[in-house]
N, C-alpha and C positions, 0 to 999 in steps of 0.2 A: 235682861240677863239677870240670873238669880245667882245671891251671893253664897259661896261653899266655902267656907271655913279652911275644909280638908282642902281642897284646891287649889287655896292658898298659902297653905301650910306648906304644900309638896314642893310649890315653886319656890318658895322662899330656902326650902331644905336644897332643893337642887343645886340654887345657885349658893350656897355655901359650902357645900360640895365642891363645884367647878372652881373655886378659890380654894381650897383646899383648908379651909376653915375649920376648927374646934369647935361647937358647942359652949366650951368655955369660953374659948376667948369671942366667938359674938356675946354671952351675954354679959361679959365682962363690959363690955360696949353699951349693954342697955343698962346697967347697973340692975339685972337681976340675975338668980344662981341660977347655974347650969338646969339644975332641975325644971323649975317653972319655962327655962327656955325650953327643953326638951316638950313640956307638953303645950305650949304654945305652935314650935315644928311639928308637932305630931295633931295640931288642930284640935288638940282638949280645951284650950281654955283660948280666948282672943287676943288681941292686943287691941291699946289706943293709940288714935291717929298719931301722937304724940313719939310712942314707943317705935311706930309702924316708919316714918319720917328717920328717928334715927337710926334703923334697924334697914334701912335704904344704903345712906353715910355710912354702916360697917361695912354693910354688901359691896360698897362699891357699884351702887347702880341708879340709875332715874325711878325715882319715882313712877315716872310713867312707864317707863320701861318694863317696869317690875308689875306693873298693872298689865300692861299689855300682855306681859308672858301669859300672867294669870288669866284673859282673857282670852284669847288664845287656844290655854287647856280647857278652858270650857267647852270651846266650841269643838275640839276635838272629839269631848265629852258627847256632842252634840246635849248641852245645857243651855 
């Protein structure tokens, strides 16, 4: 499986979405500004395993859960 950026972006956006989350207030959560969060959702720039971990803990979801979605969209993708 090849790793997409975008692909993880989109599931990470959705599921903050489906909580009805801010932008602010997750990345008030990772201790960076809204901005840098927005292009991290929008898959410009990445995150660390670090970021990625507590960026789980706002979400409110497993780790693996959140792998899985993204896995998932792949194969949708057929990727």
């Amino acid at each position: 499986m090849k790793y997409d950026g975008k692909v993880l972006a989109r599931v990470i956006r959705r599921r903050r979405l489906e909580l009805n989350y801010s932008q602010d207030y997750v990345a008030g959560k990772l201790a960076m500004s809204q901005n840098a969060y927005s292009k991290m959702e929008l898959g410009q720039t990445g995150i660390t395993l670090g970021k990625f971990m507590v960026l789980c803990q706002a979400l409110e979801i497993e780790v693996e859960a959140l792998l899985g979605k993204y896995a998932e969209s792949l194969r949708g993708q057929g990727l």
